[in-house]
C-alpha positions as CSV (number, residue, x, y, z in Angstrom):
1,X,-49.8,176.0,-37.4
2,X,-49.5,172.3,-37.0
3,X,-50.1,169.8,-39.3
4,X,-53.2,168.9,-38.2
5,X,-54.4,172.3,-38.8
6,X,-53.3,172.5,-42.5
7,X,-55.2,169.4,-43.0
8,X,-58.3,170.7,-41.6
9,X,-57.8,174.0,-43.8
10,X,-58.6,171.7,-46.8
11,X,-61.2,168.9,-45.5
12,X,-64.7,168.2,-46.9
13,X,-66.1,166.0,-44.6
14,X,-64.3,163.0,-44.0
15,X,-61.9,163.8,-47.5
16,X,-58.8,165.9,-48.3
17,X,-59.6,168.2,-51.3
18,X,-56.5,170.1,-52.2
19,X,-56.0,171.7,-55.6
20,X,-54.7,175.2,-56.9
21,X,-54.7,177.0,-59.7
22,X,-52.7,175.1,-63.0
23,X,-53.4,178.3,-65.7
24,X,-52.8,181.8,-65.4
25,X,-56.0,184.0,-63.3
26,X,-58.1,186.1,-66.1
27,X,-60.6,187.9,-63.2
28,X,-63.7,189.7,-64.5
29,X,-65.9,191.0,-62.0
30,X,-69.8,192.1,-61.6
31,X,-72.1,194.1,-60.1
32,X,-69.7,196.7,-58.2
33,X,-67.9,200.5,-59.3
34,X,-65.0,201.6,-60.8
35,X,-63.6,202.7,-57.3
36,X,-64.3,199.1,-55.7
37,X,-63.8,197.3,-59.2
38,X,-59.9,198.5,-58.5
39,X,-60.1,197.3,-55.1
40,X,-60.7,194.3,-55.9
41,X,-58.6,193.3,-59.2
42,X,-55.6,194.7,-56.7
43,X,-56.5,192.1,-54.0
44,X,-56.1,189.6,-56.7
45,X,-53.4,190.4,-58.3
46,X,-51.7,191.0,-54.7
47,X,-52.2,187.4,-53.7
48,X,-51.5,185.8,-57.0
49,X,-48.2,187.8,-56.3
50,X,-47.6,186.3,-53.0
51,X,-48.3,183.0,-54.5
52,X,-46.0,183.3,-57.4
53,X,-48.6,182.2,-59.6
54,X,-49.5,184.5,-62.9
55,X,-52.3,186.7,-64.3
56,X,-52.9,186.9,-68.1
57,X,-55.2,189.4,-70.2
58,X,-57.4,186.8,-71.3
59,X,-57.7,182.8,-70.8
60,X,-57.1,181.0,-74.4
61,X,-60.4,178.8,-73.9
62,X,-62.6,180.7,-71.6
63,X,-61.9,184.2,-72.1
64,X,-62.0,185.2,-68.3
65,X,-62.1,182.1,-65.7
66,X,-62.4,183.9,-62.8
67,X,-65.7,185.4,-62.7
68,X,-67.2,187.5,-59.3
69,X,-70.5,188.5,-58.9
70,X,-71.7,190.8,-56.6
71,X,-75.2,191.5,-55.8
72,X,-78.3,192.0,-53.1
73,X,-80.5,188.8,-53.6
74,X,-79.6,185.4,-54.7
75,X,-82.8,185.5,-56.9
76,X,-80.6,188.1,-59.0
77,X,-78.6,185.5,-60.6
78,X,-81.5,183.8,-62.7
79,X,-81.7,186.9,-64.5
80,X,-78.0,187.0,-65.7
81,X,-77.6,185.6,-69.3
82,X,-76.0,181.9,-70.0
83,X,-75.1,181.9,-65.6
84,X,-77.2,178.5,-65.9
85,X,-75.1,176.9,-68.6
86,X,-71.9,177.3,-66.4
87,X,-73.9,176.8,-63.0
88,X,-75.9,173.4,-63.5
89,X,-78.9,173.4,-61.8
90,X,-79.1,177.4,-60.7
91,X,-82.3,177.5,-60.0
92,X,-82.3,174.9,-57.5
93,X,-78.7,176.5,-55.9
94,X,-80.5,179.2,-55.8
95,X,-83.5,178.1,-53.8
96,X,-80.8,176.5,-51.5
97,X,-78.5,179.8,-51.1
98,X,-81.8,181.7,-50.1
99,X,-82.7,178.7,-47.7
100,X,-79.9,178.7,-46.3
101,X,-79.3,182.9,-45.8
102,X,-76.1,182.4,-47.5
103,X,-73.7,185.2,-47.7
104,X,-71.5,184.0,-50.5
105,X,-70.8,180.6,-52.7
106,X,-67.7,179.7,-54.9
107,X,-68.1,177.0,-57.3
108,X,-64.8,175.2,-59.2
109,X,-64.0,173.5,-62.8
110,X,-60.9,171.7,-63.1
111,X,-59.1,170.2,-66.1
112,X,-57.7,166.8,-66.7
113,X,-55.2,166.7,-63.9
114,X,-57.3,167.8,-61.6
115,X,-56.4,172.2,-61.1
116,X,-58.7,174.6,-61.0
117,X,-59.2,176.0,-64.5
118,X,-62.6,178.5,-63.9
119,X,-64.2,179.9,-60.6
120,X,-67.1,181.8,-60.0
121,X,-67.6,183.6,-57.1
122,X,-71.2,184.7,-55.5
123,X,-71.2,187.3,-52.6
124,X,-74.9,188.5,-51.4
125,X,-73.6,192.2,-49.9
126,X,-76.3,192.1,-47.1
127,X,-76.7,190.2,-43.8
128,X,-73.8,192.1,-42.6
129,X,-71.4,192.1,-45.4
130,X,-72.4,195.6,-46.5
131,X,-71.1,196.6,-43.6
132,X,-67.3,195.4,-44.0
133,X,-64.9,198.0,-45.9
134,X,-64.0,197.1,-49.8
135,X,-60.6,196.0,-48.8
136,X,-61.8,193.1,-46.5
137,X,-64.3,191.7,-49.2
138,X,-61.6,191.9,-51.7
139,X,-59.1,190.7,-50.1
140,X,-61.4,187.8,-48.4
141,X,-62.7,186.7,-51.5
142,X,-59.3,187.2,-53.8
143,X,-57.7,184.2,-51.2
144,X,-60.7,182.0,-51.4
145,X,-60.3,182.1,-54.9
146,X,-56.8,180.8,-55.2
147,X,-57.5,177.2,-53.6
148,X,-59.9,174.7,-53.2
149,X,-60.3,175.9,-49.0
150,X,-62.2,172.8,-47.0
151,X,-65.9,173.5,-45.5
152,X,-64.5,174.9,-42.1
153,X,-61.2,176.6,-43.1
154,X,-62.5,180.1,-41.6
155,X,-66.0,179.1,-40.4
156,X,-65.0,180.4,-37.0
157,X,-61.2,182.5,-38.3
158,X,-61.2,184.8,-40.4
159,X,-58.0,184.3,-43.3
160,X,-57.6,188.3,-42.2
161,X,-55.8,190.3,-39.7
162,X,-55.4,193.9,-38.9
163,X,-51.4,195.1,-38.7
164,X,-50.6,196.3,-35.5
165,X,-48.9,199.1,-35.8
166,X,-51.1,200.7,-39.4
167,X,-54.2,199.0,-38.5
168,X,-54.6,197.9,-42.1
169,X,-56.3,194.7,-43.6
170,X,-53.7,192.0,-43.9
171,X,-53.2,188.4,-45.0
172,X,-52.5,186.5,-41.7
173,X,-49.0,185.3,-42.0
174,X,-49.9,181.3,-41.1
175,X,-52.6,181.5,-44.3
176,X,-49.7,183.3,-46.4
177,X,-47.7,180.8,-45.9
178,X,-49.9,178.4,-46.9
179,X,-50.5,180.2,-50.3
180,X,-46.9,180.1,-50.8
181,X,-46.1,176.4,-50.1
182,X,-49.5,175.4,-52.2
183,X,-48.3,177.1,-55.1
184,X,-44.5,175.8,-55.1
185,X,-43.9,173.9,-58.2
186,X,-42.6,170.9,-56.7
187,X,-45.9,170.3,-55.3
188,X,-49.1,168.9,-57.1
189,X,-51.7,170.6,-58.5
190,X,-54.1,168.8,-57.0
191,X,-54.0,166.1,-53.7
192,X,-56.3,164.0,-52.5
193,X,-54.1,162.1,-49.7
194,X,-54.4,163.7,-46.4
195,X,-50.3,163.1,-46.4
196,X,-50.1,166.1,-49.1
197,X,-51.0,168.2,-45.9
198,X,-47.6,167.5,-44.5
199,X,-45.8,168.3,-47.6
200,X,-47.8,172.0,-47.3
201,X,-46.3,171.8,-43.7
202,X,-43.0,171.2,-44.3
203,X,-42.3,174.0,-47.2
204,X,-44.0,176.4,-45.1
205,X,-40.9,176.0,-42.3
206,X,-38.7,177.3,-45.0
């Protein structure tokens, strides 16, 4: 990667969005089985891992802050209880998800210094995402949790590879990388000068 590139990994429109995680991951997660319920905790707690960042039983204000819904129809979350006090205007995101034939929105609170402090995650398993195994959801879903990813980061690349000598899902080594610089503690927790992009490039040399 250039540094060009890790700018463009955190872009929205015309303005650099960067922030990670400032509190230790709580992960609660619906709609799915025991079998791919473990899947998918172990995709997060292996990239959390790779970031250096922590995991906690339970989040001192919100109980769990990283919640992960999985489900067949968008219209399926106006039926889940209190969703609309922690997703303003749902019905209306809703109408727009649907619109748009949307396989999956994340949406971010942060606290007073600008990291992420809750995330809720929204896959639609249809459209084609039925069709990709456990692991590559998981896996997919536990990296675009971790940071605040711009509009186009993997519109057209997926943040996954296959190793080539096992042939199982991997983190690409370029977005590791990334991970690991974002989350070292002599960075900030949040950037909004496109310059913070070089900082992210020059820790991910080491």
């Amino acid at each position: 990667m250039v540094p060009d590139e890790v700018q463009g990994l955190f872009m929205r429109g015309a303005d650099y969005a960067f922030a990670r995680w400032g509190r230790p991951i709580v992960p609660v997660v619906f709609g799915v089985g025991d079998e791919t319920l473990a899947t998918i905790k172990g995709a997060i707690e292996a990239v959390v891992a790779l970031a250096g960042h922590k995991m906690a039983e339970t989040d001192p204000e919100l109980g769990a802050n990283l919640m992960l819904f999985f489900l067949r129809d968008w219209a399926e979350l106006l039926d889940v209880p209190n969703l609309g006090e922690m997703i303003p205007d749902l019905a209306a995101t809703v109408a727009r998800l649907e619109a748009a034939g949307a396989a999956q929105y994340r949406a971010f609170r942060f606290d007073e210094a600008g990291a992420i402090r809750a995330a809720f995650v929204f896959v639609r398993m249809a459209g084609g995402m039925e069709k990709l195994s456990a692991e590559t959801v998981a896996l997919t879903q536990a990296v675009q949790a971790l940071l605040t990813w711009g509009e186009a980061a993997f519109a057209e690349t997926s943040p996954l590879a296959l190793h080539p000598g096992t042939g199982a899902v991997i983190l690409r080594p370029e977005i590791a990388a990334v991970i690991r610089a974002a989350y070292d503690p002599v960075m900030p927790a949040a950037a909004s000068d496109p310059s913070h992009a070089l900082r992210l490039y020059a820790r991910m040399q080491r």
